[in-house]
ROMAR-48449 format. One record per residue: x, y, z of N, C-alpha, C in turn; residue in one letter. Coordinates in steps of 0.2 Angstrom, whole numbers, plus 2048, in hexadecimal, padded with zeros to 3 digits. Example, Ala and Ser with C-alpha at 12.3 -4.5 7.8 and 13.67 -1.06 7.14 Angstrom:
2
8427E482783E7EA8278427F0827a;8407F58238447FB824840800827s;
# end
This chain:
503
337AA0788331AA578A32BAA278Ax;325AA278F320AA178F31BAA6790x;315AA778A310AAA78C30AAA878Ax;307AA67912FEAA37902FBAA578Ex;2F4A9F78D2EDAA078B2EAA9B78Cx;2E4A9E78A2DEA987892DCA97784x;2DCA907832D4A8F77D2CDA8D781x;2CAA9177E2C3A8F7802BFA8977Cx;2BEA8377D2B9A807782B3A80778x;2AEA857752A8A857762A5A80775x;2A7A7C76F2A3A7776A2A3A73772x;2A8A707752A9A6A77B2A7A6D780x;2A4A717842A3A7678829AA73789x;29AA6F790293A6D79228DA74797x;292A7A79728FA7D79C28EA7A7A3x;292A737A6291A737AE295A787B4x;298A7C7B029BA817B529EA7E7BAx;2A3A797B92A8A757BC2ACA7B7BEx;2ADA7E7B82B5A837B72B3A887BCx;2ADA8B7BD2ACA907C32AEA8D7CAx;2A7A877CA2A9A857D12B2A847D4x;2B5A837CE2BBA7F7D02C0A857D2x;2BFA8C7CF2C0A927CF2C0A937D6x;2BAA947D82B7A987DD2BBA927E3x;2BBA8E7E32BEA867E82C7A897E8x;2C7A877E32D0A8D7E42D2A907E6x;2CCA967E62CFA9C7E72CDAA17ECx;2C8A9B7F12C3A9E7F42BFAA57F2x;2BCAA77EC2BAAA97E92B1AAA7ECx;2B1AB07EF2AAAB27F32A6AB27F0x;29CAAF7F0298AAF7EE297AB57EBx;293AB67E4293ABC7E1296AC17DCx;29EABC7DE2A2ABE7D72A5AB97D5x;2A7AB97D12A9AB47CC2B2AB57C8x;2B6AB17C82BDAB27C42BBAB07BDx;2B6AA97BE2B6AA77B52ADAA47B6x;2ACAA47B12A2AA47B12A0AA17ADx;29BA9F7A9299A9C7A5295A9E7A2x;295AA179C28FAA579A289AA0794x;282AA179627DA9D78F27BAA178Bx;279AA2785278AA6782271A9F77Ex;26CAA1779268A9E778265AA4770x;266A9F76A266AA1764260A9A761x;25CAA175C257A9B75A250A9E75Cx;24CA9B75C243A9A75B242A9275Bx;23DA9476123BA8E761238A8B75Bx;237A8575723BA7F75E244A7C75Dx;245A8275624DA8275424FA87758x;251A8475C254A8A76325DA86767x;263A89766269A8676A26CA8A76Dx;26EA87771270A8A777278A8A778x;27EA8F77A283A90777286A9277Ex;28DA8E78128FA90788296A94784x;299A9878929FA9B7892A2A9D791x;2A8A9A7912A8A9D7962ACAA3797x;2ACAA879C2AEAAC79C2B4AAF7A2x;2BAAB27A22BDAB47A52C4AB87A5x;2CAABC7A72CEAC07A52D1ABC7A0x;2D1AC279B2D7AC07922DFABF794x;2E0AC27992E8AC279A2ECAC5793x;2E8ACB7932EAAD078D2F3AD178Cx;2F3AD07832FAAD47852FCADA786x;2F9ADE7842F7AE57872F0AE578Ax;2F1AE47902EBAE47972EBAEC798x;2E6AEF7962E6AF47992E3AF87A0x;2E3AF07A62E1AF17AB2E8AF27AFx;2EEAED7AD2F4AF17B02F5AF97ADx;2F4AFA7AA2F7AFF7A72F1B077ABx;2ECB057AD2E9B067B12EAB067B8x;2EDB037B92EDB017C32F1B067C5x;2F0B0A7CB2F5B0E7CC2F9B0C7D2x;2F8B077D52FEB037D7302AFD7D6x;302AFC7D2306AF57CF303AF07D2x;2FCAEF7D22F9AE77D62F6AE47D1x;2F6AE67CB2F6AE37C72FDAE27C1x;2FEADC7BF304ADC7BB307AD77B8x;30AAD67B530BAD17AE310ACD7B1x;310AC77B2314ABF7B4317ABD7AFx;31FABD7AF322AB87AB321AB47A6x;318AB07A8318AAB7A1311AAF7A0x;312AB779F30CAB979B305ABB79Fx;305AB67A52FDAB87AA2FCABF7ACx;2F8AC17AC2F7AC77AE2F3AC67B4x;2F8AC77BA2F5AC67C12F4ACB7C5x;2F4ACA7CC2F3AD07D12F5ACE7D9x;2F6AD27DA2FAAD37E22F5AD77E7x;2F1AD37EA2EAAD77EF2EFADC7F5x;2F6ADA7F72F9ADF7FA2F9AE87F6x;2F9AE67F12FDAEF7EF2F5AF27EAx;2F0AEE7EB2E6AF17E82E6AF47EDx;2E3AFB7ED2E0B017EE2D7B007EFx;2D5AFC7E82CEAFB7E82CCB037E5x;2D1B047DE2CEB0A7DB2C8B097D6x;2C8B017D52C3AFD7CF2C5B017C7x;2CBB057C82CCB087C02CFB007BBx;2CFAFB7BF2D1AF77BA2CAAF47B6x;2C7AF47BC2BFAF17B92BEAF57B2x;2BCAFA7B42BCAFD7AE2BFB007A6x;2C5AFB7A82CBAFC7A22C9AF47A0x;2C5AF07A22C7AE97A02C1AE979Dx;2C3AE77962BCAE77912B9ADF791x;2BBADD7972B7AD47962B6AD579Dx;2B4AD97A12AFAD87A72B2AD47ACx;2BBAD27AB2BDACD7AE2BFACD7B6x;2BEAD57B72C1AD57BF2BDAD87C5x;2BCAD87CB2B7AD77CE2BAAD87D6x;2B6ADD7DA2BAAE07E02B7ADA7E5x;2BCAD67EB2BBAD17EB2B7AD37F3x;2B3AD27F52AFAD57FB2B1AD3801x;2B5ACE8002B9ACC8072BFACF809x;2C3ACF8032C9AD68042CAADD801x;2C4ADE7FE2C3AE67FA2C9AE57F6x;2CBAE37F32D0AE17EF2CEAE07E8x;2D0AE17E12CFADF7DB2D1AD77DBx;2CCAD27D82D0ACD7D62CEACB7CEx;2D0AC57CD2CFAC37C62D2ABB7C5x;2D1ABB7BF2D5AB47BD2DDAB57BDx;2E0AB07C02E6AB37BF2EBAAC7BCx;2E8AA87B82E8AA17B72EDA9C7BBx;2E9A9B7C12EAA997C72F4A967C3x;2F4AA07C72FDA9E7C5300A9B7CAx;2FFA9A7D1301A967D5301A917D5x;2FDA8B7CF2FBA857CD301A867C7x;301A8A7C3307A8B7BF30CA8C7BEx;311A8D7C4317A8D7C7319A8A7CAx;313A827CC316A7C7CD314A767C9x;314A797C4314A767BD30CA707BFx;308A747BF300A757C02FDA767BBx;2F6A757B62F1A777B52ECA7B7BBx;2E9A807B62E5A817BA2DDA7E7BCx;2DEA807C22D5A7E7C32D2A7D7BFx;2D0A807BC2C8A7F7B52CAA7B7B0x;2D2A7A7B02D4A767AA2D5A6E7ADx;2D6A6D7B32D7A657B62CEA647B7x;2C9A6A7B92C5A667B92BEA647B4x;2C1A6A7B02BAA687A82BBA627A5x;2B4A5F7A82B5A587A52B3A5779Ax;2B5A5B7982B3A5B7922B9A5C78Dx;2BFA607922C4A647902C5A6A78Bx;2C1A6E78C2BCA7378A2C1A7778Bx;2C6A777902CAA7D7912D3A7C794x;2D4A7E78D2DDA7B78C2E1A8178Dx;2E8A807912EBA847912F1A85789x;2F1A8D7882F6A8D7822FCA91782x;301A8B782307A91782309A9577Bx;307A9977B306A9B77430DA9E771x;313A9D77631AA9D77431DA97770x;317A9277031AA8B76F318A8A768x;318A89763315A8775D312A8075Dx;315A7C761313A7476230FA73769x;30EA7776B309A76770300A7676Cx;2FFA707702F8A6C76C2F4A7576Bx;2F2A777712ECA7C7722F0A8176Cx;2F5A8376B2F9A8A7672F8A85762x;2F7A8075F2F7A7E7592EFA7F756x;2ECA7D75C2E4A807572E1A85757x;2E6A8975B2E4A9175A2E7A94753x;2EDA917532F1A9474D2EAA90745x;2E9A8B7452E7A8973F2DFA8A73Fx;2DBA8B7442D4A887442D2A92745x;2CAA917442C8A997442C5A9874Bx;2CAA9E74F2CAA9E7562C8AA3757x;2C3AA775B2BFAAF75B2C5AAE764x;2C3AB67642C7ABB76A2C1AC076Cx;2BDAC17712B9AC67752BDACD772x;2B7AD27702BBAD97712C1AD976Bx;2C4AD77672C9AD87642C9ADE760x;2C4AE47612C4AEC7602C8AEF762x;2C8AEE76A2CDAEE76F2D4AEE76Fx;2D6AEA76B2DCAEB76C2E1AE876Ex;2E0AE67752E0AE377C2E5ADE778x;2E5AD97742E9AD17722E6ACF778x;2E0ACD7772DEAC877E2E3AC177Cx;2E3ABB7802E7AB777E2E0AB0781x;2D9AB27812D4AAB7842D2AAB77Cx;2D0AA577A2CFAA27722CAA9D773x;2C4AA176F2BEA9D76E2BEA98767x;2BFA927682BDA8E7652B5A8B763x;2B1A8F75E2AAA8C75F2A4A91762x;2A6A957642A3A9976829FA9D761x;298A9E764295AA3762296AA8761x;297AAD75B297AB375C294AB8762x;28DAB676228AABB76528BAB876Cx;28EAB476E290AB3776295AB6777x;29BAB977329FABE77329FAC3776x;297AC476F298ACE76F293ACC776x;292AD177A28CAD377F287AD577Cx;28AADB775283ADE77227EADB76Fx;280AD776D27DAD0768279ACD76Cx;277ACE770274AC7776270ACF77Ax;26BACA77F264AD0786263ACB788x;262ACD78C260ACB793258ACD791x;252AC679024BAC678F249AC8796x;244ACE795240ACF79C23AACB79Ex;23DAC379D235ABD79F236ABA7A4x;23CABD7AB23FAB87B2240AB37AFx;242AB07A9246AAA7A624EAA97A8x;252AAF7A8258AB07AA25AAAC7B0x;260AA77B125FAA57B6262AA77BBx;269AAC7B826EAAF7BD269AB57C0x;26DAB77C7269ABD7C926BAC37C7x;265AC77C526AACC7C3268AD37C7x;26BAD97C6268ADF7CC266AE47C6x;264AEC7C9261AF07C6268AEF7C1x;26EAF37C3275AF47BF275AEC7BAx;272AEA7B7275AE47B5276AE97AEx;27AAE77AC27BAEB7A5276AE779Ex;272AE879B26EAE779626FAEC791x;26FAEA78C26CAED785267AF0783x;264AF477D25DAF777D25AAF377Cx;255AF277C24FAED77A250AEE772x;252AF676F251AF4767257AF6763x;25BAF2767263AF1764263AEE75Ex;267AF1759265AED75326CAE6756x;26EAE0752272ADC754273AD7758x;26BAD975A26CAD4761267ACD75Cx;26AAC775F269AC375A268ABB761x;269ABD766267AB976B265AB9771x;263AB5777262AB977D266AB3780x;268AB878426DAB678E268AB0792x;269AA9794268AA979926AAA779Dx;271AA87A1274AA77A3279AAC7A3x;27BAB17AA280AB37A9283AB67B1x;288AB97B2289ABC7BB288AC57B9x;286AC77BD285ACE7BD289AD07C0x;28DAD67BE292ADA7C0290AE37C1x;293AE37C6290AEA7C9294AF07C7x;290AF77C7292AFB7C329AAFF7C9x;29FB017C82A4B037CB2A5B097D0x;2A4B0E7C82A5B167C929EB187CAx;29CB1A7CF295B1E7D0296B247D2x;291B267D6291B2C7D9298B337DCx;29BB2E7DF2A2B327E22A6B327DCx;2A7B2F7D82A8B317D22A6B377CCx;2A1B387CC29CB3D7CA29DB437CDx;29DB417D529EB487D92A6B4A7DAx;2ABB457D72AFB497D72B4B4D7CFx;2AFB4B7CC2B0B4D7C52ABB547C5x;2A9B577CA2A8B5D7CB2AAB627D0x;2ABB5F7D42B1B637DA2B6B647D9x;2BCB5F7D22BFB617D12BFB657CCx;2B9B677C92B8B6D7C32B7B737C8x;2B3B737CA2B2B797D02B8B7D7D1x;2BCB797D52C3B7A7D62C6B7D7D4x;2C8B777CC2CCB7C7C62C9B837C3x;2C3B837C62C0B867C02C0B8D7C3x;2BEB8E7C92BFB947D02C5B977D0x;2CAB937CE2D2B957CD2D4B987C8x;2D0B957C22D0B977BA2CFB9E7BBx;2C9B9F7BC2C6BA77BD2CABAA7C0x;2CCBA77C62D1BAD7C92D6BB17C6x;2DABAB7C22DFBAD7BF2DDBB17BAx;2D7BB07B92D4BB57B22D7BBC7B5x;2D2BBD7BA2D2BC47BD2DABC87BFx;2DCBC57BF2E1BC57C12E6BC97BAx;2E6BC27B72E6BC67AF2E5BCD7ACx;2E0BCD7AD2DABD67AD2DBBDB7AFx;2E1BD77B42E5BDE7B92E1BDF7C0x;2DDBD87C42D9BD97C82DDBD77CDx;2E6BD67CD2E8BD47D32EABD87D9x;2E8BDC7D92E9BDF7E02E1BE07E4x;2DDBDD7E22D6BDB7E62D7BD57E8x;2DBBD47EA2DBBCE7F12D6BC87F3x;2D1BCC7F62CBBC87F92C8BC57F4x;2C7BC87F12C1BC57E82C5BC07E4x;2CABC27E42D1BBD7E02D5BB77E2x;2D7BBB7E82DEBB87EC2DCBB47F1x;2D7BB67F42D7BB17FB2D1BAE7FBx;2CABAF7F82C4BAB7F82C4BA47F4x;2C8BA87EA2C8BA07E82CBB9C7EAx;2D4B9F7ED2D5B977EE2D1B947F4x;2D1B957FC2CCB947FE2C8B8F7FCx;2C2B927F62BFB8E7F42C2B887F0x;2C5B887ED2CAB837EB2CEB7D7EDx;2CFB7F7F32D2B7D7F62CCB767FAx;2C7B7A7FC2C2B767FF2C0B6E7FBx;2BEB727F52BDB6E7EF2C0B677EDx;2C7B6A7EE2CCB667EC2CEB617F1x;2CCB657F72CAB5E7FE2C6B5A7FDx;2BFB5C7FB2BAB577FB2BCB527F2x;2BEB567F02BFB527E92C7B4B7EEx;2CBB4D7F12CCB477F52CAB437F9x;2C6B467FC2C2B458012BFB3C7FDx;2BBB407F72B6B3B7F12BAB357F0x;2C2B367EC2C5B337E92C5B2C7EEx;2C7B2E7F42CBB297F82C6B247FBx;2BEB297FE2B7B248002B7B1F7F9x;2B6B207F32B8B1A7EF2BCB167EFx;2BFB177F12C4B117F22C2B0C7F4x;2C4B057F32C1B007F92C6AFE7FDx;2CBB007FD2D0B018012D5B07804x;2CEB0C8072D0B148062D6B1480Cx;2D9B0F8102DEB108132E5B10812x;2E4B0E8092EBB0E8072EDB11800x;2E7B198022E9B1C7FB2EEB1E7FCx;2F2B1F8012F7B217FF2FFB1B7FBx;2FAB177F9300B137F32FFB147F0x;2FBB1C7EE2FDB1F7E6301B227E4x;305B247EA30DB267EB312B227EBx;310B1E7F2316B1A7F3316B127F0x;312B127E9313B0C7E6310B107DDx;30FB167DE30DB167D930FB157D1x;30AB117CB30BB127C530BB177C1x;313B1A7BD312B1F7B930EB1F7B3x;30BB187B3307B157AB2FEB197ACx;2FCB197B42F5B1A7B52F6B217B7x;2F0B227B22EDB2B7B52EBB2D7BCx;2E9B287BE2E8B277C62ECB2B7CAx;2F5B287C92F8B297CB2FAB327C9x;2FBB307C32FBB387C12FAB3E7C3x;2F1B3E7C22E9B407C52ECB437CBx;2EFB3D7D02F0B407D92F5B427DAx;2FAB467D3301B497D52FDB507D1x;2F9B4F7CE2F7B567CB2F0B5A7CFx;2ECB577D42EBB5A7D82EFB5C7DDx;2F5B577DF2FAB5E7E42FBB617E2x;300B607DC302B667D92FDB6F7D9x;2F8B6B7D62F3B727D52F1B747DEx;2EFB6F7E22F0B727E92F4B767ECx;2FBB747E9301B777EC301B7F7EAx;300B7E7E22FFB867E02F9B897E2x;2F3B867E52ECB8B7E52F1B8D7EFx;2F2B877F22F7B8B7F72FAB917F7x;2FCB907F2304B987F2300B9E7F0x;2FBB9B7EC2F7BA17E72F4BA47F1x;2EFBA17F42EDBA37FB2F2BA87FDx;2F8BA37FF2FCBA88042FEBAF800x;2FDBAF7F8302BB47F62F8BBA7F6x;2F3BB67F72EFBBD7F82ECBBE7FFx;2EEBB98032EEBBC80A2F5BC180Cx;2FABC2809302BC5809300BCC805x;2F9BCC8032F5BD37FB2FEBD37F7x;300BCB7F5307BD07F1303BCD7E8x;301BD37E62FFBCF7DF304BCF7DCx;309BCF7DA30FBCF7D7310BC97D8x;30EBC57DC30EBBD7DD308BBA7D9x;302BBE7DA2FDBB97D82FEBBC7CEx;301BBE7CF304BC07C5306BBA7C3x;30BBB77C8310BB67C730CBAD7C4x;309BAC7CA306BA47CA301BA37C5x;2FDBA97C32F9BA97BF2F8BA17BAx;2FEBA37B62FEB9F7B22FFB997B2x;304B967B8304B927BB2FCB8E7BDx;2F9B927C12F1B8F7C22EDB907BEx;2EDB937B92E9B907B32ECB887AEx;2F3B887AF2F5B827AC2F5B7D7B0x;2F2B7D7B92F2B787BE2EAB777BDx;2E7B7C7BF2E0B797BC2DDB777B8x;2DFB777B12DDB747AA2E0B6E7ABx;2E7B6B7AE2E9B657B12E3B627B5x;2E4B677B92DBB637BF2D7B617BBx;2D3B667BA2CDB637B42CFB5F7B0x;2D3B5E7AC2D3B5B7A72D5B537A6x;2D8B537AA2DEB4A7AC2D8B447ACx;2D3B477AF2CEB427AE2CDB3D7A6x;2CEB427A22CEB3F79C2D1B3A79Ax;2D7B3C79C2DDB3579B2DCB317A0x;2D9B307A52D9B2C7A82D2B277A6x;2CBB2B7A42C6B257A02CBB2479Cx;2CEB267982D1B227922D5B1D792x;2D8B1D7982D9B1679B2D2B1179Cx;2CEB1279C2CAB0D79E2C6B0C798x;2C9B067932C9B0478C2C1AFF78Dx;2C0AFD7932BBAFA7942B2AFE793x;2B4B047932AFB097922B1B0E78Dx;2AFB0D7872ADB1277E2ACB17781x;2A4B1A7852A0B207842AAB22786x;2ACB2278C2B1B267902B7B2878Ax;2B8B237832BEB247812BCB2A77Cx;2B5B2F77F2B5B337782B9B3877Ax;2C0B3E7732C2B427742BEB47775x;2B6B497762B4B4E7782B4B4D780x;2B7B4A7852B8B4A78C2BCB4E78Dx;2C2B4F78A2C7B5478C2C4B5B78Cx;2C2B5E7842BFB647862B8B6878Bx;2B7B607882B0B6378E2B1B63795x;2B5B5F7982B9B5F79F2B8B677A1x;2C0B6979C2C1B6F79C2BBB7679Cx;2B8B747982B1B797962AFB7979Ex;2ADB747A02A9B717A72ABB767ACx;2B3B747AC2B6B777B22B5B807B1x;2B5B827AA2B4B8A7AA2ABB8E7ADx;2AAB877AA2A2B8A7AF2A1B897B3x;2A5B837B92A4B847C12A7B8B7C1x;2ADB8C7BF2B2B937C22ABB977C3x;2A8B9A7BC2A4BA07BC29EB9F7BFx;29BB977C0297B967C5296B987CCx;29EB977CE2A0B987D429FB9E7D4x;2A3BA37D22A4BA97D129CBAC7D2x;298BAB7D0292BAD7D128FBAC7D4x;290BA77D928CBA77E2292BAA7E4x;297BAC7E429DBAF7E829BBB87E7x;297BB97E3295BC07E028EBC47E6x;28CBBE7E7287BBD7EF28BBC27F3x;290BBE7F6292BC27FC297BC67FCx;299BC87F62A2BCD7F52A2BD07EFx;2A4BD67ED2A5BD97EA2ABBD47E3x;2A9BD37DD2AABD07DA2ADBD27D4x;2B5BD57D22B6BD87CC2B4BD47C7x;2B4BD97C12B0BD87BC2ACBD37B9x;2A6BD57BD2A1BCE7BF29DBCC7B7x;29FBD27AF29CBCE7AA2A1BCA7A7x;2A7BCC7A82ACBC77A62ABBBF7AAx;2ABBC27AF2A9BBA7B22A2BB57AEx;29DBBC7AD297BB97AB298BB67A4x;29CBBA7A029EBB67982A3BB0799x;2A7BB079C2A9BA879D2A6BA479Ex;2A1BA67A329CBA27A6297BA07A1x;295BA379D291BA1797295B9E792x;29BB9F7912A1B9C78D2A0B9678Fx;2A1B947932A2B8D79729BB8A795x;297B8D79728FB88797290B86790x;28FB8A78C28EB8A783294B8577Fx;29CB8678329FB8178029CB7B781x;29CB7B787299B7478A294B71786x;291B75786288B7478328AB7077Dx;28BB75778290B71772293B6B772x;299B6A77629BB66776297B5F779x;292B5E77C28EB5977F289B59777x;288B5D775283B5C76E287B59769x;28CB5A769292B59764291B4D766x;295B5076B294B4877028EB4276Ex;288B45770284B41772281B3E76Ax;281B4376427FB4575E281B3F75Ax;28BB3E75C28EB39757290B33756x;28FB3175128FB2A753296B26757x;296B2175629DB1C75B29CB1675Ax;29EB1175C2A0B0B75D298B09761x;296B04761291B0076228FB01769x;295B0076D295B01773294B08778x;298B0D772295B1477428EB17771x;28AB1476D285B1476B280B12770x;282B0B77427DB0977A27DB0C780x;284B0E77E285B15787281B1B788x;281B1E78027EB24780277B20781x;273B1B77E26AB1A77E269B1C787x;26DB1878926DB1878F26DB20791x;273B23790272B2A79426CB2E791x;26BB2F78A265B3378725FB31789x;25DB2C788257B2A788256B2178Cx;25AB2178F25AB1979325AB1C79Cx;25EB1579F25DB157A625FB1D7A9x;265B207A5265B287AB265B2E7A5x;260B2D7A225CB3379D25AB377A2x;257B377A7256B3D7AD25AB407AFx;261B3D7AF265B427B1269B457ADx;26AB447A726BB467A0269B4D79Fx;263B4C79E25EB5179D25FB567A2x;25FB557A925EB597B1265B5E7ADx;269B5B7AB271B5E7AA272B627A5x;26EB5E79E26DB65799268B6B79Ax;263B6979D25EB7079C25FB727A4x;260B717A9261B747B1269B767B0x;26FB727AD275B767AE278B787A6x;273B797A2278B7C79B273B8179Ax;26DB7E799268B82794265B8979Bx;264B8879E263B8A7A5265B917A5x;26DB917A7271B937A9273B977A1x;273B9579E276B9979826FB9F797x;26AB9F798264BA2796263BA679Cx;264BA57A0265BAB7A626CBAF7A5x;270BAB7A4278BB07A2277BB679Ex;271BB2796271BB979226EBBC793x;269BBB797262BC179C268BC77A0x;26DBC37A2272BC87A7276BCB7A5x;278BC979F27EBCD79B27ABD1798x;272BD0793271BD979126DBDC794x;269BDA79C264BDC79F269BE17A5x;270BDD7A6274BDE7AD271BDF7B2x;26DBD97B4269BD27B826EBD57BEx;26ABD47C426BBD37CD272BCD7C9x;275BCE7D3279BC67D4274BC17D5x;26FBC27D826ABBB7DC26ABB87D3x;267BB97CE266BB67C926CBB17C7x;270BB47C6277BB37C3278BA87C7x;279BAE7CF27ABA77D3275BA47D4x;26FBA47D226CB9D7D026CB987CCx;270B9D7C5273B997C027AB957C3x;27DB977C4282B967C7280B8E7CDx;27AB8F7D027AB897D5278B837CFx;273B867CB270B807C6274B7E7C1x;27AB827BE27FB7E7BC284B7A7BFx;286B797C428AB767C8285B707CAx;27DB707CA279B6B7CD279B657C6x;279B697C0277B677BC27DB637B7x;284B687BA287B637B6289B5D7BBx;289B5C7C1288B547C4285B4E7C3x;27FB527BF279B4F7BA27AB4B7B7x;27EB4F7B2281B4E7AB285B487ACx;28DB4A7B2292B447B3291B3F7B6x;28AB3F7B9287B3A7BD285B357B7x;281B377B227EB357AC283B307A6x;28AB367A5290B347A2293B2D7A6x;297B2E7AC299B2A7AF295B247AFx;28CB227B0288B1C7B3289B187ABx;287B207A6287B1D7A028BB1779Cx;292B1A79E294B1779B296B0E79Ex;296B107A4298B087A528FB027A4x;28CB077A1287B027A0286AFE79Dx;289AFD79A28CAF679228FAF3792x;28BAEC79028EAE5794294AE3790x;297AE179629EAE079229FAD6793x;29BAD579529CACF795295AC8794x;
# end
């Protein structure tokens, strides 16, 4: 049995970035992005100031939680250990990016494909070295069969003190630094100085630290910039698909309450609505891709390991029953819409909530691994419901319109709560620099737009409504600016978190 690695030798390591070009010559690797890189780091005050290379590139994790992530098997673990990938069966969902805590994989702009280092296994399996390895003139970088106890590189890992990137993680990366500065490691430990000394190019998304990080003990100057993955369409579909579940939620309330024989208000409007939602929430899903022609190998290649996969059987699922739930109130048989009830509120809490486990797949982003994502999901989705339900209040006679409004203030105030609870406590270093960012850093505006337009807002009109018993016009205002505002909020969440350099 063989399983690889690498040793890094920082001490022997001249910084000529032989190993990149030789990378990128190999692998015809597009300008831009990088499989393996070279990073400087520089510790000191002048004029006792040194300068510290490392290079950087995929751990070939033994638990990779970028397979385990992928939801079509194009990434996947080789015989002698590499963790490679198969550009035929990538989708281009980029959830592997964000499960890999060393910044090692990279959507390739010539084939919308994920690539990465895959230690040039094809040089491997004809009893090759690889590239970076035949041409570092220094020998800076040794192959280790760490199966072997007699193999030169496995012997001074086993004897000598060899550091591992992220070892928090979990991950058993298998690349070994010999010599290497700590703080060329950690990313928190090192910034990027704002004096244009930097020589790599970097963009607005370049990920930085706060200027008043405690820890930070050098600066970057040299490094490649990587772009942020999950934006927008992910944001707006972590809404759509609340709306969704949450308009169904309510239904089923009413329903419960004994409101199933009102059809219009229960039976045919929400799902309708639901059903739109859950279009555009595909709709969203699939425009991210960077290979939106072949979502459908979520099916016919799908991994039961990734929530991805998952994710897109439990919006059928709940499509299929917001379906039946329609025909059974277009058919007025509420004895049907009884029946499904409970069925579609345990499809919907699935909708809303899957998300959860799915960032929790993605070990390369802290903020995302917090256990208040699942409640608050949930909270979310109950206040689109009632959200909804209160522009729905506009054009149609709406049973028990304070019931809907206490949920609907239910949901804000969970919510509320639970983002206070969130943002309040502390975490891992890396969820402390996600939130600087969301509270008070690059998307503080829309943080904020989210708590006081979609919580604080809405909740203070709710109570004006429930003891004044307030017009609908008020109600569905709340109603818009909570829906605006929690976009806000997931726009903030989601940017947040992948802002923290992982490499």
């Amino acid at each position: 049995m063989t399983r690889l690695g690498f040793l890094l030798d920082s001490d022997s390591c001249i910084g000529c970035h032989a190993c990149t070009v030789a990378c990128k010559s190999e692998h015809d690797v597009p300008l831009g992005v990088n499989r393996t890189w070279v990073k400087y780091i520089e510790t000191g005050s002048f004029p006792n100031v040194s300068r510290h290379f490392s290079v950087m590139r995929c751990n070939h994790c033994d638990d990779a939680p970028c397979i385990s992530i992928c939801p079509t098997n194009a990434l996947f673990r080789a015989d002698n250990g590499v963790v490679d990938f198969n550009d035929d069966n990538c989708i281009g969902c980029k959830g592997c990016m964000n499960a890999c805590p060393y910044d090692a994989l990279y959507i390739n702009p010539a084939t919308n494909t994920a690539n990465k280092c895959n230690f040039c296994n094809h040089r491997i399996e004809d009893g090759l070295e690889p590239s970076c390895v035949v041409v570092c003139p220094t020998h800076a970088i040794k192959v280790a069969d760490l199966d072997d106890p007699l193999n030169h590189a496995t012997k001074i890992i086993a004897r000598e003190d060899v550091a591992v990137r992220a070892p928090e993680q979990g991950t058993n990366p298998k690349v070994y630094y010999r010599g290497a500065d700590q703080a060329s490691l950690d990313p928190l430990r090192t910034a990027i100085a704002n004096d244009g000394m930097i020589w790599a190019d970097t963009t607005p998304n370049h990920p930085s630290v706060p200027a008043d990080s405690s820890g930070v003990v050098a600066r970057t100057t040299y490094t490649t910039s990587h772009q942020m993955t999950w934006t927008t369409k992910v944001s707006g579909y972590l809404v759509t698909k609340a709306i969704a579940a949450g308009v169904m939620a309510i239904a089923a309330l009413l329903v419960l309450l004994g409101h199933s024989d009102e059809t219009a208000a229960v039976g045919v409007v929400p799902p309708m609505l639901a059903g739109f939602f859950l279009a555009v929430t595909g709709v969203l899903l699939v425009a991210d891709l960077k290979q939106p022609g072949r979502f459908f190998y979520l099916i016919t290649r799908g991994s039961w390991k990734s929530w991805l996969v998952k994710g897109a059987y439990v919006l059928a699922v709940f499509a299929a029953v917001t379906a039946a739930w329609w025909v059974a109130g277009i058919a007025e048989a509420p004895n049907v819409l009884k029946a499904l009830s409970i069925p579609v509120v345990l499809c919907a809490a699935a909708t809303a909530g899957y998300t959860a486990f799915l960032f929790g797949q993605c070990e390369g982003r802290d903020l995302w691994q917090t256990p208040m994502l699942l409640p608050t999901l949930l909270a979310q989705a109950v206040t689109a419901g009632g959200a909804c339900y209160a522009v729905v209040d506009l054009f149609m006679s709406v049973p028990e319109p304070n019931a809907i409004r206490w949920a609907f203030l239910g949901g804000v105030c969970v919510t509320a709560a639970l983002v206070a609870v969130e943002t309040t406590s502390s975490g891992t270093p890396h969820v402390e620099a996600a939130l600087h960012q969301m509270i008070s850093g690059r998307y503080r505006d829309r943080f904020w737009f989210g708590v006081i337009v979609g919580l604080f807002a809405p909740a203070c009109v709710l109570v004006i409504a429930l003891a004044t018993d307030a017009g609908e016009g008020l109600v569905a205002t709340a109603g818009v600016a909570a829906i605006a505002g929690m976009w806000a909020y997931e726009d903030s969440f989601v940017r947040a978190g992948q802002s923290v350099p992982l490499s």
